[in-house]
C-alpha positions in Angstrom: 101.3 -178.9 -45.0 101.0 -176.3 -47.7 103.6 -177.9 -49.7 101.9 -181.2 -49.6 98.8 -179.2 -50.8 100.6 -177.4 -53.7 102.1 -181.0 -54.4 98.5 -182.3 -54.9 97.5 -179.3 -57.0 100.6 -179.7 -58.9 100.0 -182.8 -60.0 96.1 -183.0 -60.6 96.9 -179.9 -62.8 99.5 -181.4 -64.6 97.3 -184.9 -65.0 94.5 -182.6 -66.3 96.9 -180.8 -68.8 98.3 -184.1 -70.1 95.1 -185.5 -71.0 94.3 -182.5 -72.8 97.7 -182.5 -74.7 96.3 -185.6 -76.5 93.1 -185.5 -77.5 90.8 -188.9 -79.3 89.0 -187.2 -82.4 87.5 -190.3 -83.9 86.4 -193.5 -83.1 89.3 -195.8 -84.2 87.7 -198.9 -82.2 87.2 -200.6 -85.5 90.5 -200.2 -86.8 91.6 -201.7 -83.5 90.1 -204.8 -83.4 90.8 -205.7 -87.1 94.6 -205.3 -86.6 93.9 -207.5 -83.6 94.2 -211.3 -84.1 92.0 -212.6 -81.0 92.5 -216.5 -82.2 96.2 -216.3 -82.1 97.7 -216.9 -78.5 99.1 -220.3 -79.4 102.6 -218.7 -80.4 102.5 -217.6 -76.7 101.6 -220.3 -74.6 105.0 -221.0 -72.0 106.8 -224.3 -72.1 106.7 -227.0 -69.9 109.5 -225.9 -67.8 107.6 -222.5 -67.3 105.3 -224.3 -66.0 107.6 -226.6 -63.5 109.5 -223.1 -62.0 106.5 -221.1 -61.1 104.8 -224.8 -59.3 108.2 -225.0 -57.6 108.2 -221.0 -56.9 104.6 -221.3 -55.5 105.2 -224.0 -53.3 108.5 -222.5 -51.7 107.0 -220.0 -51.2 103.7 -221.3 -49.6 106.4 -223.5 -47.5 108.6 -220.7 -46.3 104.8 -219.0 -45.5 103.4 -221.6 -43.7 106.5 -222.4 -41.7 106.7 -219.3 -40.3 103.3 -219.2 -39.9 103.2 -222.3 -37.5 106.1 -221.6 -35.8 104.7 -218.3 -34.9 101.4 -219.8 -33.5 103.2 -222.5 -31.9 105.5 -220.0 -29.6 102.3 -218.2 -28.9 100.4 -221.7 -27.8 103.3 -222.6 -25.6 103.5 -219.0 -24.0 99.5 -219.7 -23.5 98.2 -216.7 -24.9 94.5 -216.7 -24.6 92.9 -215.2 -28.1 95.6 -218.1 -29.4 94.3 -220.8 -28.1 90.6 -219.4 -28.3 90.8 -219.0 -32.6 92.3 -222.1 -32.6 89.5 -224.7 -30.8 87.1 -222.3 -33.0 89.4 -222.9 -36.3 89.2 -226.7 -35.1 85.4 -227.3 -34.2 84.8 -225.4 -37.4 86.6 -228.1 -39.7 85.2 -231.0 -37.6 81.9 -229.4 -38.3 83.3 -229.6 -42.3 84.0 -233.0 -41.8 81.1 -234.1 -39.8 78.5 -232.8 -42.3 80.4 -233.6 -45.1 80.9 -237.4 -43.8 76.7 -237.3 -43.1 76.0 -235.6 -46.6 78.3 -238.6 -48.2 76.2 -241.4 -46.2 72.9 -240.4 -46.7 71.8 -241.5 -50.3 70.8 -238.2 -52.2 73.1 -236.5 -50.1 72.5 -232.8 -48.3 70.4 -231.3 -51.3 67.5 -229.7 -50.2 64.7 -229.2 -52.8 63.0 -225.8 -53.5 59.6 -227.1 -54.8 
């Protein structure tokens, strides 16, 4: 315990003393943001195959995540465990309640607005 306390001191004091070894003495703000070209990030935009390996990244790994996911729940439906099968009719009547509403809201000719005035 004390050497996790001197740990912490140790190493507020040396953030403290770091800060101090480099002090800001004017405003260079100015200087900054004319060096700075804001319009140019064209030159960095990725290709198109950038863009092809992180959708194919994203959706292995949103598959790989779901899978195990579902097969989780599903061994847990089978064994009948109760908070299971519970959160899932409540996951379920909540969408049909999605799609119910939103299947009224798209019949109904100004749809489900509901005005203010």
């Amino acid at each position: 315990m004390k050497q996790l306390v001197l740990l912490l001191i140790t190493l507020t004091t040396l953030t403290n003393v770091s800060y101090a070894s480099f002090p800001i003495t004017k405003n260079n703000t100015c200087e900054v943001l004319s060096a700075t070209n804001i319009e140019d990030h064209d030159d960095n935009e990725p290709s198109l195959l950038v863009y092809i390996l992180r959708g194919i990244l994203f959706v292995s790994v949103l598959g790989f995540a779901s899978y195990f996911l579902i097969r989780a729940w599903w061994r847990a439906w089978r064994d009948e465990v109760k908070w299971v099968r519970v959160s899932t009719y409540i996951v379920f009547g909540f969408l049909a309640l999605i799609l119910l509403l939103g299947g009224i809201c798209g019949i109904v000719e100004g749809g489900c607005i509901y005005n203010m005035q």
